[in-house]
FIPA-63055 format. One record per residue: residue in three letters; x, y, z of N, C-alpha, C in turn. Coordinates in steps of 0.1 Angstrom, whole numbers, padded with zeros to 4 digits, always signed. Each point is the difference from the previous one (the first is absolute). Example, Ala and Ser with C-alpha at 12.3 -4.5 7.8 and 13.67 -1.06 7.14 Angstrom:
FIPA-63055
ALA+0132-0057+0078-0009+0012+0000+0009+0012+0000
SER-0004+0011-0007+0009+0011+0000-0008+0011+0008
END
This chain:
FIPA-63055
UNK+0089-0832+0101+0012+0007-0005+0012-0009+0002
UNK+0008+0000-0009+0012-0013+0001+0007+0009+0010
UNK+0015-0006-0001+0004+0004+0010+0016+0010-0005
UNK+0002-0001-0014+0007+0009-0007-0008+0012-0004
UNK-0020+0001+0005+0001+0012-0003-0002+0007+0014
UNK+0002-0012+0009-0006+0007+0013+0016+0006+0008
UNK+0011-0002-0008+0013+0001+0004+0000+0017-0011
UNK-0003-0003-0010+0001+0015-0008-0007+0010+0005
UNK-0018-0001+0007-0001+0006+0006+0005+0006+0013
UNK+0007-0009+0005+0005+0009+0009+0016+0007-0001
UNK+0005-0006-0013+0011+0005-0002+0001+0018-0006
UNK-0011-0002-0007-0006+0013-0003-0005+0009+0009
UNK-0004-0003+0010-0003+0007+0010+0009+0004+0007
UNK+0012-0007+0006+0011+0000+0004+0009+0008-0004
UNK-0005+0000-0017+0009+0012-0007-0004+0013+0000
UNK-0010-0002+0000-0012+0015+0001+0004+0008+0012
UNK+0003-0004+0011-0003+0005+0015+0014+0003+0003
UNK+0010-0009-0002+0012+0003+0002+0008+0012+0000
UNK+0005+0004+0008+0002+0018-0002+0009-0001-0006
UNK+0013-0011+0006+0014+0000-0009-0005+0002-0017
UNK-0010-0003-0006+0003+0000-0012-0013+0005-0007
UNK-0012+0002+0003-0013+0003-0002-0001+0016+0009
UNK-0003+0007-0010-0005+0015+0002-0012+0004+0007
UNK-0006-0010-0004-0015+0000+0010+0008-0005+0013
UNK+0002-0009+0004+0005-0007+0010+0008+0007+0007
UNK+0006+0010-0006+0012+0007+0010-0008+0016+0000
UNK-0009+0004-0005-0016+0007+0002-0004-0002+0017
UNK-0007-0010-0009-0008-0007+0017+0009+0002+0012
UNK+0011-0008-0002+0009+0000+0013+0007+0009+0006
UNK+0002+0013-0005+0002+0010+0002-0009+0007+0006
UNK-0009+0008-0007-0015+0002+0003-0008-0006+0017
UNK+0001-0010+0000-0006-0007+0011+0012-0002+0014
UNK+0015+0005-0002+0016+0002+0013-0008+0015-0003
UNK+0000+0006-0012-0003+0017+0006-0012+0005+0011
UNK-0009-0009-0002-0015+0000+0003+0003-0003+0014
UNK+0007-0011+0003+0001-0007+0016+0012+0010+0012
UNK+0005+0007-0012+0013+0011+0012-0007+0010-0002
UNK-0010+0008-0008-0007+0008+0003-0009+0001+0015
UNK-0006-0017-0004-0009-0002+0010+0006+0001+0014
UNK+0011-0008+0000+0008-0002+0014+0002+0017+0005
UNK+0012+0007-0008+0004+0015+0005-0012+0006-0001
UNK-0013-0002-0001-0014+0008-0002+0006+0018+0002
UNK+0000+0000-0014+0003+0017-0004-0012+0007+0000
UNK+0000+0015+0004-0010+0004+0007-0017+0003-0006
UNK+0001-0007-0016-0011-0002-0007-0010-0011+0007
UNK+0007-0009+0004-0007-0014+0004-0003-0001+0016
UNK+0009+0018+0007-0001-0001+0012-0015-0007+0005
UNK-0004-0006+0011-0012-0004+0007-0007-0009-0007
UNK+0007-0011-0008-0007-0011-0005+0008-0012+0006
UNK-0004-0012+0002+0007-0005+0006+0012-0014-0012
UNK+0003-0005+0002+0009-0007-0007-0005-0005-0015
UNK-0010-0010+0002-0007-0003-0012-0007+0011-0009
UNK-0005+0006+0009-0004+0012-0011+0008+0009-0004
UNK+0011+0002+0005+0012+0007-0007+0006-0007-0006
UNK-0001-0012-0006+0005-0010-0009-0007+0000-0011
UNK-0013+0006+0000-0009-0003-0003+0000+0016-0012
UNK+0003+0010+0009-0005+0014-0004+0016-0002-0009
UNK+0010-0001+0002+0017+0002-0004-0003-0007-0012
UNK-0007-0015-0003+0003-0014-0011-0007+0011-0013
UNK-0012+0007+0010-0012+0009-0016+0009+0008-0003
UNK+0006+0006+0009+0008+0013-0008+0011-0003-0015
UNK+0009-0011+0006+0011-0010-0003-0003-0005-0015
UNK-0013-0008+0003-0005-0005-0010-0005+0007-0012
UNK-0008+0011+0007-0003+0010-0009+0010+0008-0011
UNK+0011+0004+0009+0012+0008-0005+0004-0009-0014
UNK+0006-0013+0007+0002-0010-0012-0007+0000-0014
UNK-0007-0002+0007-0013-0004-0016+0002+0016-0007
UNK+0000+0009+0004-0001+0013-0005+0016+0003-0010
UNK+0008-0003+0008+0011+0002-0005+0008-0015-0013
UNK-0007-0010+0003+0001-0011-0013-0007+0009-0010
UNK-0015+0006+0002-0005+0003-0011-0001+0009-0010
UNK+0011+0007+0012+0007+0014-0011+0010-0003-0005
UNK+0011-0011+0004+0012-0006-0005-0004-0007-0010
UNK-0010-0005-0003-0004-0010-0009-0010+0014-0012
UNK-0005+0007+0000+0001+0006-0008+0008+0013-0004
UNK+0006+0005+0006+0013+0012-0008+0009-0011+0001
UNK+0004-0010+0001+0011-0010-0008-0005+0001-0016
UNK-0012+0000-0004-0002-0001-0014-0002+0013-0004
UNK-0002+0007+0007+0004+0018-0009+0013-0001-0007
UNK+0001+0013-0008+0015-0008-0011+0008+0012+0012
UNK-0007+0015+0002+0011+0009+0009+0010-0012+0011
UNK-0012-0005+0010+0004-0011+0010+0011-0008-0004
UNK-0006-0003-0009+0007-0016+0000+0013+0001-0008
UNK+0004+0012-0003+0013+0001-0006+0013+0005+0017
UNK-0004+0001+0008+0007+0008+0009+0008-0015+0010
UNK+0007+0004+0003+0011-0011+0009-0012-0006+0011
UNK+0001-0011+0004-0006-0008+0011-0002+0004+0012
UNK+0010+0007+0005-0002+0010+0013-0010+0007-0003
UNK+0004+0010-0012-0010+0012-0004-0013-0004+0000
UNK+0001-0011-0006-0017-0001+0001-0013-0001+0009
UNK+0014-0010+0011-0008-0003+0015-0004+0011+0003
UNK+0009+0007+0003+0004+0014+0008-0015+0007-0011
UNK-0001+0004-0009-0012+0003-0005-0011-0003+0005
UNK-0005-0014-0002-0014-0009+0004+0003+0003+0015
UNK+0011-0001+0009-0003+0009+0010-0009+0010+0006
UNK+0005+0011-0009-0007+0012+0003-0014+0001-0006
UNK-0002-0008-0016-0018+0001-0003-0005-0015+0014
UNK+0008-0005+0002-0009-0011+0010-0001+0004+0010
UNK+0008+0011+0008+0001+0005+0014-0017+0011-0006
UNK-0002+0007-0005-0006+0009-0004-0013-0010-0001
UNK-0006-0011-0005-0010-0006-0002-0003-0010+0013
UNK+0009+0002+0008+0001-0009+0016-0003+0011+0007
UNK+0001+0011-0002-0007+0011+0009-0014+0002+0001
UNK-0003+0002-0018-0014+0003-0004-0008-0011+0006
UNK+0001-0014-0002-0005-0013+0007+0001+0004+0014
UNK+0007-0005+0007+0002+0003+0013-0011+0010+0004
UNK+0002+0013-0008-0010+0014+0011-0012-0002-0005
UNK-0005-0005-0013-0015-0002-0005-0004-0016+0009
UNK+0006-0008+0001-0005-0017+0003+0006+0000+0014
UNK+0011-0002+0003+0004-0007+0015-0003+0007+0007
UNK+0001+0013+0005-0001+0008+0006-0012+0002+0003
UNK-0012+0002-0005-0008-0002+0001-0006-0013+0005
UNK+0004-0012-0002-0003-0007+0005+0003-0002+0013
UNK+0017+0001+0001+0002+0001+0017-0009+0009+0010
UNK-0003+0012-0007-0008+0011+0005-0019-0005+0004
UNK-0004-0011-0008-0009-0006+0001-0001-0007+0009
UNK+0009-0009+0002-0001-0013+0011+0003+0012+0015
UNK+0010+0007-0001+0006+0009+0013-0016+0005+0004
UNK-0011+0003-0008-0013+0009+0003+0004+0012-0004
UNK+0005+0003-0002-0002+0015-0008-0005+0000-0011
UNK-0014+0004+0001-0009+0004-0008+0000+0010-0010
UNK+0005+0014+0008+0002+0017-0008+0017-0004-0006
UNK-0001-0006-0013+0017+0002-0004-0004+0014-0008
UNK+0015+0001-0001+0003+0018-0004+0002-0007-0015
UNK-0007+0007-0010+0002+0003-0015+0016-0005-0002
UNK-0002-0004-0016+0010-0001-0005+0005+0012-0011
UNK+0011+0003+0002+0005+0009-0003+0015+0003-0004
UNK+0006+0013-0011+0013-0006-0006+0008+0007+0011
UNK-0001+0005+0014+0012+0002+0011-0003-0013+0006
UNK-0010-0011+0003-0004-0010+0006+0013-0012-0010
UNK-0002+0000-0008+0009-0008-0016+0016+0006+0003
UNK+0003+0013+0004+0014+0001-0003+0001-0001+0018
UNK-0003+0004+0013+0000-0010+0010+0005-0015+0001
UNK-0011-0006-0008+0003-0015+0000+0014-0006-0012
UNK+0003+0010-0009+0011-0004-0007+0016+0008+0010
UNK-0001+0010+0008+0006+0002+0009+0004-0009+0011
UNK-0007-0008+0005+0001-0009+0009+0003-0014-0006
UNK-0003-0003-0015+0002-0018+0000+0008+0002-0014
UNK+0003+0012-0007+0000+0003-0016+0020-0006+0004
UNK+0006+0006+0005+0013-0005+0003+0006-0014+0002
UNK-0009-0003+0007+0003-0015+0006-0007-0009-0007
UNK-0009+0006-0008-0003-0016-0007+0004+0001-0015
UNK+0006+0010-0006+0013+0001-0008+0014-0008+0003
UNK+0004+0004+0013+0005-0009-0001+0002-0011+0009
UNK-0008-0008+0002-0007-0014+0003-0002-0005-0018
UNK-0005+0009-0008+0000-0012-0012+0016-0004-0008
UNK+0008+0017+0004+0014-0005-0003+0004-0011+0006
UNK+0002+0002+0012+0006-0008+0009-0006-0015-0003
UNK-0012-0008-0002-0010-0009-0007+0009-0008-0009
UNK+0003+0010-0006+0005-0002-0018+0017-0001+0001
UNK+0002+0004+0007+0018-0002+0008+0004-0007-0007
UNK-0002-0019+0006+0004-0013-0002+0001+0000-0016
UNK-0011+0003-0008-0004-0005-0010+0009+0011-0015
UNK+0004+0011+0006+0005+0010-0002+0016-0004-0004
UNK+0004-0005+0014+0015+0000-0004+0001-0021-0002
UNK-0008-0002-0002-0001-0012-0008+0000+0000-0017
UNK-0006+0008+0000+0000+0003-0020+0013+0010+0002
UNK+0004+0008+0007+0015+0010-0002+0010-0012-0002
UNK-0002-0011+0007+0013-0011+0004+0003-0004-0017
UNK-0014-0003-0004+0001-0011-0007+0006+0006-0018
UNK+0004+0013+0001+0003+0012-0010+0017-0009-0002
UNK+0003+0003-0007+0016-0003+0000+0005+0011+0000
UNK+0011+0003+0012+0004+0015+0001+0010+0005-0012
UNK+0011-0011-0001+0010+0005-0015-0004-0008-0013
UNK-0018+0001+0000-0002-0004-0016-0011+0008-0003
UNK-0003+0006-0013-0011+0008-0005-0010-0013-0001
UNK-0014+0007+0002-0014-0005+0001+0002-0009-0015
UNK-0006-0012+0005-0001-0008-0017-0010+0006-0006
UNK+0007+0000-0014-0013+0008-0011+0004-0015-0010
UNK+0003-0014+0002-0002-0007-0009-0008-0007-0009
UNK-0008-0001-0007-0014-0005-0004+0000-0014+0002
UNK-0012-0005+0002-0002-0015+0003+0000-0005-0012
UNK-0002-0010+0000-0001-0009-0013-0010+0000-0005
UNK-0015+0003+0006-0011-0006-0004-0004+0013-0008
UNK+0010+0012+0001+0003+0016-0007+0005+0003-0008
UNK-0007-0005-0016+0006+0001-0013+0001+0011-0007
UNK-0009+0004+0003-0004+0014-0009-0006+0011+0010
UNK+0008+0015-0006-0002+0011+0009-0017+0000+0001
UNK-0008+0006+0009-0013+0003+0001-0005+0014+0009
UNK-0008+0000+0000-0005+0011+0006+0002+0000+0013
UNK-0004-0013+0005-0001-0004+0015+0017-0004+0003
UNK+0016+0006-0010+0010-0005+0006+0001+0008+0012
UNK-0001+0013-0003+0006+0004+0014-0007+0001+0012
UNK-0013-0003+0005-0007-0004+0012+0006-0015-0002
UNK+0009-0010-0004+0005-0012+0002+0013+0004+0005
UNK+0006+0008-0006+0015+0004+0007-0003+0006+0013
UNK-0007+0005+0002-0001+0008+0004+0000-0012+0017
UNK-0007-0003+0000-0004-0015+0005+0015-0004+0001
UNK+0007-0006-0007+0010-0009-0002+0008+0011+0006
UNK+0004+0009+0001+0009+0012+0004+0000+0002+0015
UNK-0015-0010+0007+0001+0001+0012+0006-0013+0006
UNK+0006-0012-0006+0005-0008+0000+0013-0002+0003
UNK+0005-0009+0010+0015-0003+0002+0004-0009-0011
UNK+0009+0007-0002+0008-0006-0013+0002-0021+0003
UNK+0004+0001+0018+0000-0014-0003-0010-0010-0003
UNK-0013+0006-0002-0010-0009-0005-0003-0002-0010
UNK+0008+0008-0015-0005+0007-0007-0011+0002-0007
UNK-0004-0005-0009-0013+0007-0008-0005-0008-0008
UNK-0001-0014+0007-0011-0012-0012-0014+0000+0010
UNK-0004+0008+0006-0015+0003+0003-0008-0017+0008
UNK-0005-0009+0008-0006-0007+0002-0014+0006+0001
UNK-0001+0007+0014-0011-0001-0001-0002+0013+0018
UNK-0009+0005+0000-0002+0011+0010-0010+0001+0008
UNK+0001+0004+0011-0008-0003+0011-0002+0011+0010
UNK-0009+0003+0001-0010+0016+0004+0003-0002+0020
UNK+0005+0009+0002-0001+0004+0021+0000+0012+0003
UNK-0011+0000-0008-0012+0017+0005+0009+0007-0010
UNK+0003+0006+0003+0015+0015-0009+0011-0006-0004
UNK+0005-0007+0005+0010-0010-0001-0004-0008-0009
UNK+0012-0006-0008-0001-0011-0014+0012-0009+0004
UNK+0003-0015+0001+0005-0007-0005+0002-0006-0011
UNK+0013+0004-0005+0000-0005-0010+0011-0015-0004
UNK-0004-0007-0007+0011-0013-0002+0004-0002-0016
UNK+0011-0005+0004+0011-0002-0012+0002-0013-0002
UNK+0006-0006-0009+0010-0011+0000+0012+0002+0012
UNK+0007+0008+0003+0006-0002+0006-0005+0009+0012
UNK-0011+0000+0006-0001+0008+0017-0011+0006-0004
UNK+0002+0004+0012-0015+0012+0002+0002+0014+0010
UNK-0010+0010-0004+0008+0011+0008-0017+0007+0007
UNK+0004+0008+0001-0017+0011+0009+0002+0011-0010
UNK-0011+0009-0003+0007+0014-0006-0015+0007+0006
UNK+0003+0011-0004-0013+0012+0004-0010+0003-0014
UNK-0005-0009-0001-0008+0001-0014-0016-0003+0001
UNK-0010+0002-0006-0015-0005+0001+0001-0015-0005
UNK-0014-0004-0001+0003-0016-0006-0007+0003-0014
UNK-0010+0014-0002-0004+0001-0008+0011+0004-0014
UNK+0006+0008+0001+0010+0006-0002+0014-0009-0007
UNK+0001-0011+0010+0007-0010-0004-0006-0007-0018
UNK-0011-0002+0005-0008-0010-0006+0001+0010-0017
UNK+0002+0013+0007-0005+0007-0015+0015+0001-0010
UNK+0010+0004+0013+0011-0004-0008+0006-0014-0006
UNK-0004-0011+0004+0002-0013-0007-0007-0004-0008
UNK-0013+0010-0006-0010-0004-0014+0010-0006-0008
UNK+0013+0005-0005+0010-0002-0013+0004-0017+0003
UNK-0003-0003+0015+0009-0015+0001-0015-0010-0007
UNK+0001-0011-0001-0009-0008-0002-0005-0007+0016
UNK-0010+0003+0007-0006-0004+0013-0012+0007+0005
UNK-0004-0005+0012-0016+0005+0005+0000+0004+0015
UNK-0010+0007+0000+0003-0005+0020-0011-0014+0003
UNK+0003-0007+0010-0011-0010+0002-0004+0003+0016
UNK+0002+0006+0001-0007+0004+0014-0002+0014+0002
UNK-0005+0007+0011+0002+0015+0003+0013+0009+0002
UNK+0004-0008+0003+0015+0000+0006+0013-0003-0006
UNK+0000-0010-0008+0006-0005-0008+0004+0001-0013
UNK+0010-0003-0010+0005+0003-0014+0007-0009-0003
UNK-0001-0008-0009+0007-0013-0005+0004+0005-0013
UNK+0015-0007-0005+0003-0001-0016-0006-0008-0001
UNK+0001-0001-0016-0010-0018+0003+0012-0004-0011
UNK+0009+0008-0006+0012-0015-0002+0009-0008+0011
UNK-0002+0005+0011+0006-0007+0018-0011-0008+0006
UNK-0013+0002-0011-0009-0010+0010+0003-0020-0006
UNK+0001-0004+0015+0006-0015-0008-0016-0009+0002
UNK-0006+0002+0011-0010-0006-0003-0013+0006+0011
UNK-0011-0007-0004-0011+0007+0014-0002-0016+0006
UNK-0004+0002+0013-0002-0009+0009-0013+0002+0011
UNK-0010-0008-0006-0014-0003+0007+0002-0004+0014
UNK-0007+0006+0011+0000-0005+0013-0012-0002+0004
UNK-0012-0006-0003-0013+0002+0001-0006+0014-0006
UNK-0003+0008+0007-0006+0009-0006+0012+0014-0003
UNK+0012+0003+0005+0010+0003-0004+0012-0006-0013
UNK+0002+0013-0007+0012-0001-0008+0008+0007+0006
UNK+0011-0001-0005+0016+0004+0000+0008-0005-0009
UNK+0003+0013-0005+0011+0003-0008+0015-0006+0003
UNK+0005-0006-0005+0016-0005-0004+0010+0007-0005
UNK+0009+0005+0002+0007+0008-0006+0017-0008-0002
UNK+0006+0004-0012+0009-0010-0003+0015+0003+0014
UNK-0008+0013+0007+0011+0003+0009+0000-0007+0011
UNK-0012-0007+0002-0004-0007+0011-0014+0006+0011
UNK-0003+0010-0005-0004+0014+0006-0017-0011+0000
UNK-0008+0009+0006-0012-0003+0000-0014+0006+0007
UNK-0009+0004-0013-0010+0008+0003-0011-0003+0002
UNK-0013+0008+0008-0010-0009-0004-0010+0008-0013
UNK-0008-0008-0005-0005+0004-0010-0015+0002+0002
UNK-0008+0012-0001-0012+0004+0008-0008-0006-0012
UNK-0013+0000+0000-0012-0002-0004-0001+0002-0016
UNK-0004+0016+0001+0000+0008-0009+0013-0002-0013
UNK+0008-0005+0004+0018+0003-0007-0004-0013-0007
UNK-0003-0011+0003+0003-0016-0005+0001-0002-0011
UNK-0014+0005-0005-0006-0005-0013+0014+0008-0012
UNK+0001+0010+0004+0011+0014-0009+0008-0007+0000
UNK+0007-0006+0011+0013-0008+0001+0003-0009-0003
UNK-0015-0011-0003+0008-0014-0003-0002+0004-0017
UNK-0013+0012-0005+0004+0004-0017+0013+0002-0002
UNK+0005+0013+0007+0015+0006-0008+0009-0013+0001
UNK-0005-0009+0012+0016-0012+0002-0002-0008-0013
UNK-0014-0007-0004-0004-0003-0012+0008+0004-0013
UNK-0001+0013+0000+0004+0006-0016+0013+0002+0004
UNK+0006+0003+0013+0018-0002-0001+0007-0015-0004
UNK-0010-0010+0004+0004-0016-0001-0002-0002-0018
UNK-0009+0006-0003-0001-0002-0016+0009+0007-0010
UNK+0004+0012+0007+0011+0007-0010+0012-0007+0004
UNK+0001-0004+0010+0016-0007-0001+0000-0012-0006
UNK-0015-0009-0002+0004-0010-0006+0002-0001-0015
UNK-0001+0015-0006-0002+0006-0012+0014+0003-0005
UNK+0004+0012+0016+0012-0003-0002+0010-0006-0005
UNK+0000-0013+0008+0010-0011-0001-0006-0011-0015
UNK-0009+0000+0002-0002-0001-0016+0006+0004-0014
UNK-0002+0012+0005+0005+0010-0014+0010-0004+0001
UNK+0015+0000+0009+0011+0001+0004+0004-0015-0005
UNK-0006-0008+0003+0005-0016-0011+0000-0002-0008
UNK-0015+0007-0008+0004+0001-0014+0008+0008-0005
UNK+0007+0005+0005+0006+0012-0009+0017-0010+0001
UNK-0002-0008+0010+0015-0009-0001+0002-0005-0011
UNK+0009+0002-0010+0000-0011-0011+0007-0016+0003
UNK-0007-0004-0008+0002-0014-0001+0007-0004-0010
UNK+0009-0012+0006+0010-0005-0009-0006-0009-0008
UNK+0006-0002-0013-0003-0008-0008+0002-0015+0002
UNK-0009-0008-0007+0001-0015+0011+0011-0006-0007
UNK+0009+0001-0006+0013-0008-0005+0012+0006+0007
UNK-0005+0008+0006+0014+0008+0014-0005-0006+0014
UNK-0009-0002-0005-0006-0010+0019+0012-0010+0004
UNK+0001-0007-0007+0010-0013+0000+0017+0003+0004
END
C-alpha cells in the first residue's frame, strides 16, 4: 500500500468516526457517555451487577435503541406524509414509532435475555399490559433521548436558513427544461441556504442526514440519500458509491491509488469511488468528454472566416 493511500485510509476513517462532523461518529460517542453514566449511577434496572456488566447490560440497551430509531428515521423520511413536515416534526415523530419498536425489542429480546442469564427460568408471557408497562417506563425518555440526540444537528440546519430571506427556489443551470422530477429538485433546493446557492456538486449520505455541496459551500439538510438521488435524475450525474452523488460536469478527473479510485471535483472536493460505480463512471465521463469535444467543434465552425485578401 503506498503511502497516499495509506494516509486516505486513515483520513477516511478519521472522517467517519469524528463526532464533530460524522453522524455515525457522534452515534457512537454518544451512545457509549450514555452507556458509561448509566453504568456508573447503576439505575435500578442494572441494580446487582457489578460495573462491567452494567456497562455491558446499559451499551445493549443504548445500542439497541439507536439502531431502532436510525431505522425508522431512515424509513418515514421517504414516506411523502413524513417527509413533508418541519425537521423537528419529524424527529419528534420517529421518536414515538422508535420509542414504540424499542419497547417491543426490549420485552420480546433483552429482557428475556437478562432474565436468562439472572436464572429465571418461569418468565411471565408476553403480553399487550406487559407492552404498555414497558412503553410506560422507557416510551418517554427515549422520545426524548432521540430529540435531545438530534438537538446539535437540528439547530445546525435551523442556523444555516437565512432568517430575512425566502427559501431559494432558483434553478441550477444544469435545469433547462421543466420535468416531472422539477419539484422533488426544488424541493431539495428549497432546503438550501441561499449562500451556497444552487449549482449542485455532489452529495453525501450520514444515515438521515444528507450533505450536500455547491460551488460555493456546503450545508446538512434532513433528507434520504435515496431521495436525493431521485430528485437530481433531471441533472446530468451518478452516484459512485453508496453513499455518494457526483455531477459529472464538476468531475475534473479520477485518480488511481492502487486498488482505489477517487473522484476529483473542480471544487477541490473528493470522493472515493466504490467497485461497482467505476466501470458507469469512467463511460458517462467518456461520452461527457466526447460531446464537449463536439461541442467546441461545432462552435468553430460556425465562426466565419475572413476572406484571405483582408488577412493582410
Amino acid at each position: 500500500m503506498s503511502s497516499r493511500s495509506h494516509f486516505h485510509t486513515l483520513d477516511g476513517l478519521v472522517a467517519r468516526i469524528d463526532p464533530r462532523n460524522s453522524w455515525i461518529g457522534y452515534l457512537i460517542a454518544a451512545g457509549t457517555l450514555l452507556a458509561i453514566g448509566l453504568a456508573v449511577s447503576e439505575p435500578s434496572a442494572s441494580q446487582g451487577l457489578d460495573l462491567p456488566a452494567r456497562f455491558v447490560f446499559w451499551l445493549a440497551h443504548v445500542a439497541s435503541a439507536l439502531f431502532l430509531f436510525e431505522l425508522a428515521q431512515i424509513h418515514l423520511g421517504r414516506i411523502a406524509l413524513f417527509e413533508r413536515l418541519p425537521p423537528l416534526l419529524l424527529v419528534l415523530a420517529v421518536g414515538v414509532v422508535g420509542a414504540f419498536f424499542f419497547a417491543v425489542f426490549n420485552l420480546v429480546l433483552l429482557d428475556r435475555i437478562v432474565e436468562l442469564l439472572d436464572g429465571q427460568m418461569d418468565q411471565e408471557p408476553i403480553s399487550v399490559s406487559s407492552l404498555l408497562d414497558e412503553l410506560r417506563d422507557s416510551g418517554v425518555t427515549s422520545v426524548l433521548f432521540w430529540v435531545l440526540l438530534n438537538g446539535p444537528r437540528l439547530i445546525m440546519i435551523a442556523q444555516q436558513k437565512d432568517a430575512d430571506e425566502p427559501p431559494s427556489a432558483e434553478r441550477p443551470d444544469s435545469l433547462d427544461e421543466p420535468s416531472a422530477f422539477g419539484g422533488a429538485l426544488l424541493d431539495l433546493l428549497s432546503r438550501l441556504p441561499r449562500r451556497i446557492g444552487t449549482d449542485i456538486v455532489a452529495i453525501s449520505a450520514e444515515l438521515h442526514y444528507l450533505r450536500v455541496y455547491t460551488r460555493n459551500g456546503e450545508a446538512l439538510i434532513l433528507m434520504s440519500f435515496g431521495r436525493a438521488v431521485e430528485a437530481l435524475d433531471v441533472i446530468p450525474g451518478q452516484p459512485i458509491h453508496r453513499s455518494h452523488w457526483v455531477a459529472l460536469a464538476h468531475i475534473a478527473r479520477l485518480e488511481n491509488d492502487g486498488n482505489r479510485v477517487f473522484c476529483q471535483l473542480d471544487t477541490g472536493l473528493e470522493l472515493p469511488v466504490s467497485r461497482s460505480h467505476r466501470a458507469r463512471l469512467r463511460a458517462a465521463l467518456a461520452v461527457r468528454d466526447e460531446q464537449q469535444v463536439l461541442q467546441t467543434a461545432h462552435k468553430m465552425s460556425a465562426v466565419p472566416r475572413q476572406p484571405p485578401g483582408l488577412l493582410s
